[in-house]
C-alpha positions as CSV (number, residue, x, y, z in Angstrom):
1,X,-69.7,100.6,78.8
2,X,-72.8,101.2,76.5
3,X,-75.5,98.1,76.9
4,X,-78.6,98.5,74.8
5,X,-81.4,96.2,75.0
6,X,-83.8,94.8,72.2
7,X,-87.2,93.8,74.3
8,X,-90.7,93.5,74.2
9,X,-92.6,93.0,77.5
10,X,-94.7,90.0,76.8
11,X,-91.8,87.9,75.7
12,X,-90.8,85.5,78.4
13,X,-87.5,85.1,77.2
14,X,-86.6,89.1,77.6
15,X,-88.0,88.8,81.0
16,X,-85.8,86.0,81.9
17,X,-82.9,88.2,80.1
18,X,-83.3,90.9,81.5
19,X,-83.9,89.9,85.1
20,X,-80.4,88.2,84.7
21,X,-78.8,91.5,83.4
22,X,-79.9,93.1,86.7
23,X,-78.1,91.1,88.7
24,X,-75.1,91.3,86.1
25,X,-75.3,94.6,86.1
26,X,-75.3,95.3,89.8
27,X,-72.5,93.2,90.3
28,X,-70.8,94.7,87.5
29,X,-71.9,98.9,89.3
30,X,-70.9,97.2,92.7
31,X,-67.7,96.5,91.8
32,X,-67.0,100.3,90.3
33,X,-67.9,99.6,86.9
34,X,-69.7,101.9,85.1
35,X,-72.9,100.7,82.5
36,X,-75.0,103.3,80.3
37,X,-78.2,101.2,79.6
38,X,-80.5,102.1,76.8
39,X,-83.4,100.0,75.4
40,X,-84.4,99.2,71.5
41,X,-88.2,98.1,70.8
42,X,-89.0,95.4,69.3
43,X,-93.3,94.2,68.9
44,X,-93.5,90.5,68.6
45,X,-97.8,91.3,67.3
46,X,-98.0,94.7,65.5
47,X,-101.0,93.4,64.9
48,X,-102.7,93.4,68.4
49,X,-104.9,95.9,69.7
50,X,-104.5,97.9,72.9
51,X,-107.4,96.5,74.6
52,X,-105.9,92.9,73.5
53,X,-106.9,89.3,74.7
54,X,-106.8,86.7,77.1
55,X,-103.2,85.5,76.9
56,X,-104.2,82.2,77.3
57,X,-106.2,82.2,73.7
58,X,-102.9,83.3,72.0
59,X,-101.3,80.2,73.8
60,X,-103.8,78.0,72.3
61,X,-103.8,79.0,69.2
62,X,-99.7,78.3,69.4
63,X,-99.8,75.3,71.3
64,X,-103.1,73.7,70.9
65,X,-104.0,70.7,73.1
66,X,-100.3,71.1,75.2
67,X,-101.2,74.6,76.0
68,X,-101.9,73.7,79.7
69,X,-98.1,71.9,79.6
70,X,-96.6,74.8,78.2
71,X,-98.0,77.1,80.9
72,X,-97.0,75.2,83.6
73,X,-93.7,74.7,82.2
74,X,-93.2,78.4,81.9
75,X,-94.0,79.5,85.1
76,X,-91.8,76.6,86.8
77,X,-89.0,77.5,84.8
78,X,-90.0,81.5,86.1
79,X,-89.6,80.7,89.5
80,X,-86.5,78.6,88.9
81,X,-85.4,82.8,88.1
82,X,-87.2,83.8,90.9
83,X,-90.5,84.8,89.0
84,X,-94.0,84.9,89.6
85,X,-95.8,84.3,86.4
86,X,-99.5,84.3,86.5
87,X,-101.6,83.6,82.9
88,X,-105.1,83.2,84.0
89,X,-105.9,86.9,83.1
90,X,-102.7,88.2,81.7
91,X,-104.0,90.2,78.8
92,X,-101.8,89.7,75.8
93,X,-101.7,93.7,73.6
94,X,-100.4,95.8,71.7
95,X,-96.8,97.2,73.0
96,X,-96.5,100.5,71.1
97,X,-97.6,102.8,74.5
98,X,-95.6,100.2,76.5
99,X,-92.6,100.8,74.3
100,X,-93.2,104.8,74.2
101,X,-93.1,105.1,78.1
102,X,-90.1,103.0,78.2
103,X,-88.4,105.8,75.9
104,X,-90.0,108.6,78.1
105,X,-88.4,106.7,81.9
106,X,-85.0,106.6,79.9
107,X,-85.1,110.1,79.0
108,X,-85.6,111.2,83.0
109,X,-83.3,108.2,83.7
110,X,-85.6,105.2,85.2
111,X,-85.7,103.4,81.8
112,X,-84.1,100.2,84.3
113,X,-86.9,100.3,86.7
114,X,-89.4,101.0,84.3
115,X,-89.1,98.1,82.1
116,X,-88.8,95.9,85.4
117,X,-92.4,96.9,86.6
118,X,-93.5,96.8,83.0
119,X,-92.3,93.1,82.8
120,X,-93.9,92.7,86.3
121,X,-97.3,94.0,85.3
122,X,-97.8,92.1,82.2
123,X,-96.3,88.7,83.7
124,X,-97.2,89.0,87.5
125,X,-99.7,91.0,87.8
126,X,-102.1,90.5,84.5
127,X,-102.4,94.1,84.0
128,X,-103.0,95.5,80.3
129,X,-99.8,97.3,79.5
130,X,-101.7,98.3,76.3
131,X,-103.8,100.3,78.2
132,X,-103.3,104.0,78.3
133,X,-104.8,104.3,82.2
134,X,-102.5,101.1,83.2
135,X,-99.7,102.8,81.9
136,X,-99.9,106.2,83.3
137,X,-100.5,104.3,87.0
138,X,-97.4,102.5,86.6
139,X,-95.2,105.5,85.7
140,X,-96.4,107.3,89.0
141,X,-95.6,104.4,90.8
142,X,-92.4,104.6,89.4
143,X,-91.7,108.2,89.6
144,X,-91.9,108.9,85.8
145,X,-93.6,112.2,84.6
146,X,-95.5,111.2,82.0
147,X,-95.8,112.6,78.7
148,X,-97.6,112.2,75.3
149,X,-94.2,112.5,73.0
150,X,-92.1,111.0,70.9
151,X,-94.6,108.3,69.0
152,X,-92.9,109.4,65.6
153,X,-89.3,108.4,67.2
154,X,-90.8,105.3,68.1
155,X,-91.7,104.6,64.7
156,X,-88.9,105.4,63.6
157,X,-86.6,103.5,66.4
158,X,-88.8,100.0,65.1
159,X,-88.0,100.4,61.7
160,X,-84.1,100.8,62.5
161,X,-84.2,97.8,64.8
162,X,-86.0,95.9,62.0
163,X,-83.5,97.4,59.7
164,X,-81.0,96.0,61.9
165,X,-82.2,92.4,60.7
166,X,-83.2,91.4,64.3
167,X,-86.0,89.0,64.1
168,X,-85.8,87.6,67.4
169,X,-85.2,88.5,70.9
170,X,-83.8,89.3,73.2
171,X,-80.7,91.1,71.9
172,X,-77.9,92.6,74.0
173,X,-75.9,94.9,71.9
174,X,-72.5,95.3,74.5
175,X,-70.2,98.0,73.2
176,X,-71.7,97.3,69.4
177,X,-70.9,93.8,70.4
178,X,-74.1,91.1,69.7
179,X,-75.6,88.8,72.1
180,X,-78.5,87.1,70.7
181,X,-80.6,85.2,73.2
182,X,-81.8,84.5,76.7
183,X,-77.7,84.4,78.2
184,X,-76.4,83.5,81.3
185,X,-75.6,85.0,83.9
186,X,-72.0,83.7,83.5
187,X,-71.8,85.1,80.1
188,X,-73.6,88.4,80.3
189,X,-71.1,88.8,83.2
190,X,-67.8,88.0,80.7
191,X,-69.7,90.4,78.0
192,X,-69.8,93.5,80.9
193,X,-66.3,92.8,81.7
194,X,-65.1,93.1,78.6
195,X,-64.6,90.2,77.1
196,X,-64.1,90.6,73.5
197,X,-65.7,89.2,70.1
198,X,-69.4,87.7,69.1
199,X,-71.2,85.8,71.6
200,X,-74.9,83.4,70.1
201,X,-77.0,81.6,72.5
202,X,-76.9,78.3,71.2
């Protein structure tokens, strides 16, 4: 079964997704089923530079005098997934480089455990996954050779998922199949087994 996955790391929601679909998904290989896993970018800011900002001034700017509410309502709802999230520091960036390495680990087949530590670093660990540097250290740690390729694909890649009229995510596309939204683990589980026709978080 063919899963792709429309993500961007700084996206709470695809975090929460996708750490959902790895217990799905182990379940689903434990039991002798077989899952070929790709990954679609998406940016949610375009617009933001590599060296970015505090992720905190973004949140204001969304959420004005409940920003402090909405932060602690994140990260309880994170460890209600078993999550660490951390904002203090996190640095909020541009995804592009992020997005290329995620392409480069699915290519030598860790694009799973790259986008875990890539969620990890941005949420957990307030690390700059805009930054060049940052990025080269976490594809070491997870075993990924690193290369400078395939920006041009990228571009390319964002346009078709754009093209695709997605302008939210996460997106699980099962077997061409839609799932729009941060599922369940009950339903992401139905969708892996097979169940048939459209599923939309509500």
């Amino acid at each position: 079964m063919k899963v792709e996955i429309i993500l961007d790391v700084p996206c709470v929601w695809s975090y929460f997704a996708f750490n959902r679909f790895q217990r799905v998904a182990a379940r689903v290989r434990e039991a002798g089923g077989e899952l070929e896993v790709g990954f679609l970018p998406f940016q949610l800011a375009p617009e933001a530079t590599p060296e970015g900002e505090f992720k905190v001034d973004v949140l204001r700017r969304s959420f004005g005098d409940g920003t402090a509410d909405a932060i602690t309502g994140i990260t309880a709802k994170a460890a209600e997934e078993g999550l660490v999230f951390r904002h203090e520091r996190a640095i909020y960036s541009n995804t592009f480089e992020a997005h290329r390495l995620i392409a480069v680990a699915s290519a030598q087949g860790k694009g799973e455990e790259m986008v875990e530590r890539l969620f990890r670093a941005h949420h957990t660990d307030e690390l700059n996954v805009g930054d060049v540097d940052v990025l080269r250290s976490l594809a070491e740690e997870v075993g990924v050779t690193w290369s400078d390729e395939g920006a041009e694909k990228l571009r390319a890649e964002l346009g078709r998922v754009r093209g695709l009229g997605v302008r939210g995510i996460p997106v699980f596309l099962v077997d061409g199949r839609e799932l729009a939204g941060a599922q369940s683990e009950e339903v992401l589980f139905a969708a892996l087994a097979g169940t048939k026709g459209r599923v939309r978080a509500g």
